[in-house]
N, C-alpha and C positions, 0 to 999 in steps of 0.2 A: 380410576379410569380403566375401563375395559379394554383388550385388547385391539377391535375393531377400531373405536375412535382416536387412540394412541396413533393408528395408521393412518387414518383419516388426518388428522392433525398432523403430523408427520410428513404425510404426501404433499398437503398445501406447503407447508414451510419449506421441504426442498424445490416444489413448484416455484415458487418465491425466489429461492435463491436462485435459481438457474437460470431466471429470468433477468433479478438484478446485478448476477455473473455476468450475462450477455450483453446486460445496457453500459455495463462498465467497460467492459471490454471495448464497445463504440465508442464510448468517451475517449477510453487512452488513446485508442485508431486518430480520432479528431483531434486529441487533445498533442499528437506524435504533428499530424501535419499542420497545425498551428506554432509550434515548435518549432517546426522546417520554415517554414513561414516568417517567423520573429513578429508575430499578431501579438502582440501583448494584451491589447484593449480583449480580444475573444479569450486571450488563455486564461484571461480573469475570468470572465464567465463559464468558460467551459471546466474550470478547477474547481467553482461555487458549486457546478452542479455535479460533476465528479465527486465531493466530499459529500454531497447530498445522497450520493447512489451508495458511497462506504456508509453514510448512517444510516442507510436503510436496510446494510448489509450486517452490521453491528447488530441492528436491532431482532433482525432474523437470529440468529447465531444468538443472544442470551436469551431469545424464545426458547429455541434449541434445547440451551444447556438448562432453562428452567425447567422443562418438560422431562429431561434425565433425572436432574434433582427430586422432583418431585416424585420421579417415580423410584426414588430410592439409590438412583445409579449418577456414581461421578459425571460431572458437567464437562468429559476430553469425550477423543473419540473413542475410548473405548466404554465407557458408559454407555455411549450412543450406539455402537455396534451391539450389545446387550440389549440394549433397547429394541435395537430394530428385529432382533433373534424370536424376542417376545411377542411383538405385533405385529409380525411381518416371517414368520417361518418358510415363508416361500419362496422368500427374496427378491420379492418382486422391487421391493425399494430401493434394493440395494445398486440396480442400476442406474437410477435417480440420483441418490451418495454421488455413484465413481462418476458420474457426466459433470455435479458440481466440483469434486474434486478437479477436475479435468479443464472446466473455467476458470477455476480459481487456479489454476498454474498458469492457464493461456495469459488470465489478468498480470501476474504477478511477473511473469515473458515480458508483456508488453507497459507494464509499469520500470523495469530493470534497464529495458531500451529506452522510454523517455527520461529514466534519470540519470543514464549514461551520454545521453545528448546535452541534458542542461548541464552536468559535470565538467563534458568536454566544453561546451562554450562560457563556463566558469575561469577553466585553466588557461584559455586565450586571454579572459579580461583580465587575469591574475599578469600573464605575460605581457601585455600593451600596458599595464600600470607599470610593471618590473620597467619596462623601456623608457616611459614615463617617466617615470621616478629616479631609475638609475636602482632600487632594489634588485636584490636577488632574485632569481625568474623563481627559485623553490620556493618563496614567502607566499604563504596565504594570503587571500582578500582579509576574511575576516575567520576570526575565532568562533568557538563553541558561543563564545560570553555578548559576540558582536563588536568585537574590538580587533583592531588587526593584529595578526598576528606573525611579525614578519623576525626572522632572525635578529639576535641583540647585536650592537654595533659594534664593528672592527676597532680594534687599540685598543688600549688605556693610558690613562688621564697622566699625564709627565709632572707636572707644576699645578698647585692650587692657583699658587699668584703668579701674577707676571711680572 
C-alpha cells in the first residue's frame, strides 16, 4: 500500500469514528434522561442500539489496528502514530486522531455519569431491601456470580440437639 491510499483509508476510518463518537455520545445524552425518567421499556431500546454504535465502534478500531499490522507496525497507538508519520507527514490527520480522541473522553464523561446514576439507584434498592429484610444496609443486592451476597450471620450454633 502506497502512502497516499494508507491516508485515504485512514481519513475514512477516523471519519467514521468521529461520527460513530458523536452518535454515541447522543445516545448516552438519551440514554442519561431516560434514566432520570425510570423509562425502562426505551432504555431497552435505547441500550440495543447503544451496543449497536460500540460494535460499529469495535469494528472501526480492528480496521484500524489491521491496517497498522499490515503495514508492519504494532496494532496500540503507537503503531498508529508511525503510521500516520508515514502517510500523513503534514499532519493533517493528526487533528482528525485528537477530535476522536476528544469524543471518546466526552463518551467515556458521559458513560461514568450514567453508571454513577444506575449505581446510586442500585444502593437505594440495596437499602429499602436491608429495611425489608432487617439485613445489613452494607450487604449487596447480588454478587459477581448473581447470588446475593449479604454478610454471614451473627452467633454461633450453642447445642446440636435440644
Amino acid at each position: 500500500m502506497d502512502p497516499a491510499s494508507c491516508r485515504e483509508h485512514l481519513a475514512a476510518l477516523l471519519t467514521q469514528e468521529c461520527n460513530a463518537l458523536e452518535k454515541l455520545a447522543s445516545l448516552l445524552e438519551h440514554e442519561h434522561g431516560l434514566l432520570v425518567a425510570n423509562d425502562i421499556e426505551a432504555l431497552e431500546k435505547a441500550m440495543a442500539e447503544r451496543q449497536g454504535c460500540v460494535g460499529i465502534l469495535l469494528r472501526i478500531e480492528e480496521e484500524r489496528r489491521a491496517l497498522c499490522r499490515a503495514l508492519g507496525h504494532s496494532a496500540d497507538a503507537s503503531g498508529l502514530e508511525r503510521v500516520l508519520a508515514w502517510c500523513d507527514p503534514s499532519g493533517t490527520l493528526r487533528s482528525r486522531w485528537a477530535e476522536c480522541a476528544s469524543r471518546g473522553a466526552r463518551c467515556r464523561d458521559l458513560n461514568d455519569r450514567n453508571g454513577a446514576l444506575v449505581l446510586a439507584r442500585m444502593k437505594r434498592v440495596e437499602s429499602l431491601l436491608g429495611a425489608l429484610t432487617g439485613a445489613a444496609s452494607d450487604a449487596s443486592t447480588y454478587g459477581p456470580a448473581g447470588t446475593t451476597n449479604g454478610p454471614a450471620p451473627a452467633g454461633r450454633v450453642l447445642a446440636i440437639r435440644a
